[in-house]
N, C-alpha and C positions, 0 to 999 in steps of 0.2 A: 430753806423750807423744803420737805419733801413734796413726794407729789400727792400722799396722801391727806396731807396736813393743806395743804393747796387747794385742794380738790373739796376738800371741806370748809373751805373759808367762800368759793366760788358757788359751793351750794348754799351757804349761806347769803351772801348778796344776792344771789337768784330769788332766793325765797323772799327778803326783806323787797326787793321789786317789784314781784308778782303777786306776793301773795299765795303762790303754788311750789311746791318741792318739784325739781325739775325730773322729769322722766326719767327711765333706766336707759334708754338712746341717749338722751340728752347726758348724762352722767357721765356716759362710755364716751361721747364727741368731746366733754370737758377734760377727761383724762388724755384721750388721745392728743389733744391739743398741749398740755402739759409735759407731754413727752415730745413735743415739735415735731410730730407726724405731719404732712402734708392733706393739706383738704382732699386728695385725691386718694391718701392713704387712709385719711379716716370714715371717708364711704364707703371704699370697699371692703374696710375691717367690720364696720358697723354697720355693712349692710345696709346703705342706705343711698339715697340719692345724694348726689355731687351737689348738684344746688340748694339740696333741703342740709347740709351739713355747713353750706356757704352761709346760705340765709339764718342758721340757729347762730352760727358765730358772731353775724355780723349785729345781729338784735343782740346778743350774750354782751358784743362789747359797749352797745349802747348802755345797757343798765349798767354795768359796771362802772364805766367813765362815766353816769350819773350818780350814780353811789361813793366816788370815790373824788369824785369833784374833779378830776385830771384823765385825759385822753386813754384809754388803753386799746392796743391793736392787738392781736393775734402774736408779731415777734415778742411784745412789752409787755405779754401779761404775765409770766414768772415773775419779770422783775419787780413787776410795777405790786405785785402780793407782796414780796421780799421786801420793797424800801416801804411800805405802808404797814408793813408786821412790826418793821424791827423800830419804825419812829415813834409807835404807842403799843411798847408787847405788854402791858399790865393792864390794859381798858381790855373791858370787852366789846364784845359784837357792834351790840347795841349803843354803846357810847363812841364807838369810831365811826357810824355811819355819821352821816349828816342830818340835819335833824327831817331836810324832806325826802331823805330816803327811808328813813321808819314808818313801818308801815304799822299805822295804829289802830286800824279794823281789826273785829274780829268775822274771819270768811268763809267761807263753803262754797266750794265751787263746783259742789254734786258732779254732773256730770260734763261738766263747761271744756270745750274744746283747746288744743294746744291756741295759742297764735301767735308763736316766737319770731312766724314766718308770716308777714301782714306785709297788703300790700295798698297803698295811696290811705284814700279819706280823711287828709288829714281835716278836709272843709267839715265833714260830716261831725269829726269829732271834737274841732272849735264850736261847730252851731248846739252840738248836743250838751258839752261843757256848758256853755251858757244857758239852756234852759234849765239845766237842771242844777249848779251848782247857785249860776249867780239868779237866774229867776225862780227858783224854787219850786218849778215843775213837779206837782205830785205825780202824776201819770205821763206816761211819753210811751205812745207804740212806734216800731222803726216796722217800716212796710216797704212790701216789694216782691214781685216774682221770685220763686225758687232759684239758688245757683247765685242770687246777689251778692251776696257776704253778710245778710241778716243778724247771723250769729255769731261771726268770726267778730263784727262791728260790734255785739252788746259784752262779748267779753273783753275786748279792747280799752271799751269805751269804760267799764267796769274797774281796769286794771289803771288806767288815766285816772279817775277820780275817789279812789280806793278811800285818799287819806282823807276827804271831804266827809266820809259815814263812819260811825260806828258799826255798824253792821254789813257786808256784803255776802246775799246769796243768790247764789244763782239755781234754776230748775229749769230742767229739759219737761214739755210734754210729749216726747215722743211715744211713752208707751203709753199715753192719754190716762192717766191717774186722775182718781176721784178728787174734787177742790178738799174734802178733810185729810189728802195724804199731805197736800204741799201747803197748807194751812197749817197742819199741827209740826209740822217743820220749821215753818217758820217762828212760831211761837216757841216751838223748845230750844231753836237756836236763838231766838234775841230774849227773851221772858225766861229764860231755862224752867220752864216750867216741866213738871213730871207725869207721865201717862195720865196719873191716875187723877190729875188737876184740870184736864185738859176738859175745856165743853162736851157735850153731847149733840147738840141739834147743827145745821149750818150757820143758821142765823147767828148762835151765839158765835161757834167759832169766829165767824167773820168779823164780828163785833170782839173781841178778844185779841184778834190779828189783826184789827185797827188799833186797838189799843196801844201792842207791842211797838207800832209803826209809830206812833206818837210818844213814846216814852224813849225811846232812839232814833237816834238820827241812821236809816236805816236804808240801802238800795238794793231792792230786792228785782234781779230778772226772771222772767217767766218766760221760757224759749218758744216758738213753733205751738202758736194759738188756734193757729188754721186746722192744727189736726183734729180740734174738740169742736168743730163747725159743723154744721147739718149738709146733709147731701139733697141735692132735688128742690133746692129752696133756692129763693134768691140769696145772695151774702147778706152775711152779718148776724144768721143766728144758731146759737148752739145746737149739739145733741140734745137729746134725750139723755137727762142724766148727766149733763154740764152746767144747765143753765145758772146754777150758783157761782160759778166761775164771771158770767158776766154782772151777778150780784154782787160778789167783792168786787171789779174789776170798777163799777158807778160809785160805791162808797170811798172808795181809796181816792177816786178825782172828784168827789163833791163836798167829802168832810175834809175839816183843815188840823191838817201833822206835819207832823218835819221829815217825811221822808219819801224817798220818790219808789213808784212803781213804772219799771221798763219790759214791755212785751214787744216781742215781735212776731208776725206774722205774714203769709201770703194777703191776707182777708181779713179788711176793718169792719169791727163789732160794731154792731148798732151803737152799743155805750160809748166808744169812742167817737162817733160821728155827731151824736148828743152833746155828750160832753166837751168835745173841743171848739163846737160853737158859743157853750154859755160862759164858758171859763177858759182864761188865757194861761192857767194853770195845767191846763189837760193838753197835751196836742200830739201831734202824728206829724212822721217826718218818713218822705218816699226816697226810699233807697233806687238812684240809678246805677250804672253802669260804673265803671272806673272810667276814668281819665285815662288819656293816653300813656303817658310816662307810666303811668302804674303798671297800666296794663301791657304797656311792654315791658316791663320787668317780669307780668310774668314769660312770653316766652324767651326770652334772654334766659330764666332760670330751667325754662322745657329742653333748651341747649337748642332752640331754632335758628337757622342760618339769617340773619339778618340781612331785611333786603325791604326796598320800597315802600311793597305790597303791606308791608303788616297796619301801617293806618289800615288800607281797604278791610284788610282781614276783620282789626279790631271792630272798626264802624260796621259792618257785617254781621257782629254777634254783637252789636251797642254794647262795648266793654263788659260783658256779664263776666264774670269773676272763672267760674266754673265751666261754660264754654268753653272760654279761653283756654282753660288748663287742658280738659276733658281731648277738645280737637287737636291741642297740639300734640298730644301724645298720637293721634290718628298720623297727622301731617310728619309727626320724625319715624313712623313705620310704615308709611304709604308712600311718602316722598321723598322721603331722604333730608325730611329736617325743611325741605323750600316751602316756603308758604307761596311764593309765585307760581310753583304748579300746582298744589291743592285751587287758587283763585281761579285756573286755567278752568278747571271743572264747571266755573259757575253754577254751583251746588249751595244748597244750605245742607250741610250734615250735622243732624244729629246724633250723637253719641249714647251707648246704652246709659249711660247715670243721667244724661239731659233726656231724653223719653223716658225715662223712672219720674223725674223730678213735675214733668209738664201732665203725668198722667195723674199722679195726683193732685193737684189741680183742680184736673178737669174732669177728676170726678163728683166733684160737688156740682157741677153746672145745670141750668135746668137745660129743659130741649127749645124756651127761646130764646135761651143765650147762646145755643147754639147754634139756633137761625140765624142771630145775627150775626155772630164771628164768623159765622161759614159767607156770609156775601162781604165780610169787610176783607176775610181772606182773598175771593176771587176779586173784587175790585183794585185788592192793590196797591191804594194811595191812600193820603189822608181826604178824608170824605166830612162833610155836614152833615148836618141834623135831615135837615130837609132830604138830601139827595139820599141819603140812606134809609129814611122812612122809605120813600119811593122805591128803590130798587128792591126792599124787601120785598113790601107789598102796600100799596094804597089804603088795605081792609083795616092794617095797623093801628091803634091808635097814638097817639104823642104822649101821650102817659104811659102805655107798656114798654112804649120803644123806650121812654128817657127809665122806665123802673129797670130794663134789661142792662139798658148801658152803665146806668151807674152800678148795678150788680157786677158789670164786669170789670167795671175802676177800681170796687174796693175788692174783687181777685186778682189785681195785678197783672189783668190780663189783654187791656186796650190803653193804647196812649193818647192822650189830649194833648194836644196841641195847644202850649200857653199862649194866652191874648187870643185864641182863637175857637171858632165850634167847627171841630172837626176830630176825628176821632180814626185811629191807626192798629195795626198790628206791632209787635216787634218780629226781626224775619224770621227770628228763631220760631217763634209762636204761630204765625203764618206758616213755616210749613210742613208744624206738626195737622194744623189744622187740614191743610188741605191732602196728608197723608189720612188724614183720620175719617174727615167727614166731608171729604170733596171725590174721592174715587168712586 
């Protein structure tokens, strides 16, 4: 088998896995690989990072050795195309794979991010499988501060239960689109319905993209909800000129279909905090930190000199996904790769993509969520009800103080203490605060 012929059979098992045609990097790392170029020759051909060319391989060989029922490595994968070509050359594609490697959705992955390079969750994506495949979860938001892995977790988690839907699509709100652009999208990809079919008002469409939901078994993601949120309010309610968004998002988890709706966001909606009371159908699940292992894989793959310290490090930025990454690349140009000197600083550093991330945020906040983050800042610890009314102000009362705090629970922006009434910063978050509004 050549390598072009080769080359073409590995984009096809990429595809039948994913669900996505692999990238033109990803293409270039496949061929280089086929010519038994070295990991270290095909970053620098490709132009890429050493570890981001490790990482695409070592997920490349996972799908395959799922696809192909038998192990394959990096030396084994010529041969192992070659003894699987020439034991069935007259099947095709689709009749060699296995039958749970076809993938029998039809998908749209708009604008859904690589994630060939994923790191832990695997608890996250056992608990989310079961709400949604085996309890039949219509609605499911995945929440949590910027820099999580929000996103990286709902195309994952999307790519895991593909063969469960007839339909998967996924949509970004990042450039905050009206609810009729990514309504009549979803209707023309699962209904194929045509422009000129499609409703007029919102109400119908919503009632019409309920419909499509219930005549398919369908999982539809809708990315980054925080951005259609209102500023100078407490959390949980729209723009001006979104609120129909939170009108599909209450029909979808109160009327009964067969397909699930997954949002993620910084910021839980009124509708969710509603609805995952009255029904065990609707629920929210709070993304933390990575685990240790994971999260030293990532700096294992930053090229960090391994030492000690990096628990300390890691518990420092409570495993946030994006920290992690963001500072190790400070730490291998400041330090020389030691995390033991950067800890030497006793610093919390933020990085320009994590002060990008926390400022938005915290421009939705009112100014008495900012009374309060600013004294939970300067105290420091995990504090109570009681002791924090007090140090604010006495004048307080127990109803602003608990509407302020739980506005700041559902921005992912204060920690509760389980089993307990007390309420924390994360450090990262502390010491944007006291950069911001403590000088």
């Amino acid at each position: 088998m050549n390598v072009d012929t080769a080359l073409e059979r590995a984009e096809a098992y990429f595809r039948a896995q994913t669900g996505k045609s692999p990238t033109d990097l990803q293409k270039n790392i496949f061929r280089k690989v086929l010519e038994d170029k070295t990991y270290e020759q095909i970053a620098n051909e490709c132009n890429c990072n050493l570890s981001y060319a490790k990482g695409l391989g070592s997920e490349f060989w996972r799908l395959l050795s799922s696809a192909l029922g038998k192990t394959v490595r990096k030396k084994s994968f010529k041969n192992v195309l070659e003894e699987y070509d020439h034991s069935s050359p007259t099947l095709p594609l689709q009749e060699k794979l296995p039958e749970a490697a076809i993938t029998r959705s039809q998908q749209d992955w708009g604008e859904a991010p690589d994630v060939s390079v994923f790191y832990g969750r695997t608890e996250e994506l056992t608990a989310l499988n079961q709400w949604i495949v085996t309890d039949g979860c219509r609605l499911v938001a995945l929440l949590g501060m910027g820099g999580i892995g929000k996103t990286s977790l709902s195309v994952k988690l999307a790519q895991k239960i593909q063969n469960d839907f007839d339909f998967i699509i996924w949509r970004s709100l990042d450039r905050t689109p009206p609810i009729h652009t990514i309504l009549k999208d979803i209707i023309r990809f699962i209904c194929g319905e045509q422009e000129t079919n499609l409703p007029e008002t919102p109400s119908d469409t919503i009632s019409r993209a309920i419909e499509c939901l219930n005549a398919h078994r369908c999982l539809v993601i809708i990315d980054g909800v925080e951005t259609i949120m209102e500023t100078g309010q407490l959390a949980g309610r729209y723009r001006d000129g979104y609120q129909d968004y939170g009108r599909f998002f209450k029909k979808v988890g109160e009327l009964n279909h067969k397909s699930c709706l997954v949002l993620t966001s910084s910021e839980k909606s009124l509708e969710i905090s509603l609805l995952e009371h009255r029904s065990h159908l609707v629920r929210s699940y709070k993304i933390s930190g990575l685990k240790k292992e994971a999260a030293q894989q990532i700096l294992l793959d930053r090229g960090l000199v391994k030492e000690k310290e990096w628990n300390d490090f890691i518990e420092r930025y409570e495993g946030n996904p994006l920290a992690l990454w963001m500072i190790s690349a400070t730490i291998l140009t400041l330090f020389a790769g030691k995390t033991s000197d950067f800890m030497k600083t006793g610093t919390i550093f933020i990085g320009g993509q994590i002060e990008v991330v926390l400022s938005q945020m915290f421009e939705r906040v009112t100014d008495l969520e900012i009374k309060v983050i600013r004294q939970l800042a300067i105290i420091n610890k995990s504090v109570d009800f009681n002791q924090l009314r007090e140090e604010i102000s006495s004048d307080i009362s127990s109803s602003t103080l608990m509407n302020a705090l739980e506005s700041l629970s559902w921005r992912s922006l204060i920690e509760t203490e389980i089993g307990q009434d007390s309420f924390r910063l994360q450090p990262v978050i502390r010491k944007y605060v006291i950069n911001h509004y403590c000088m």
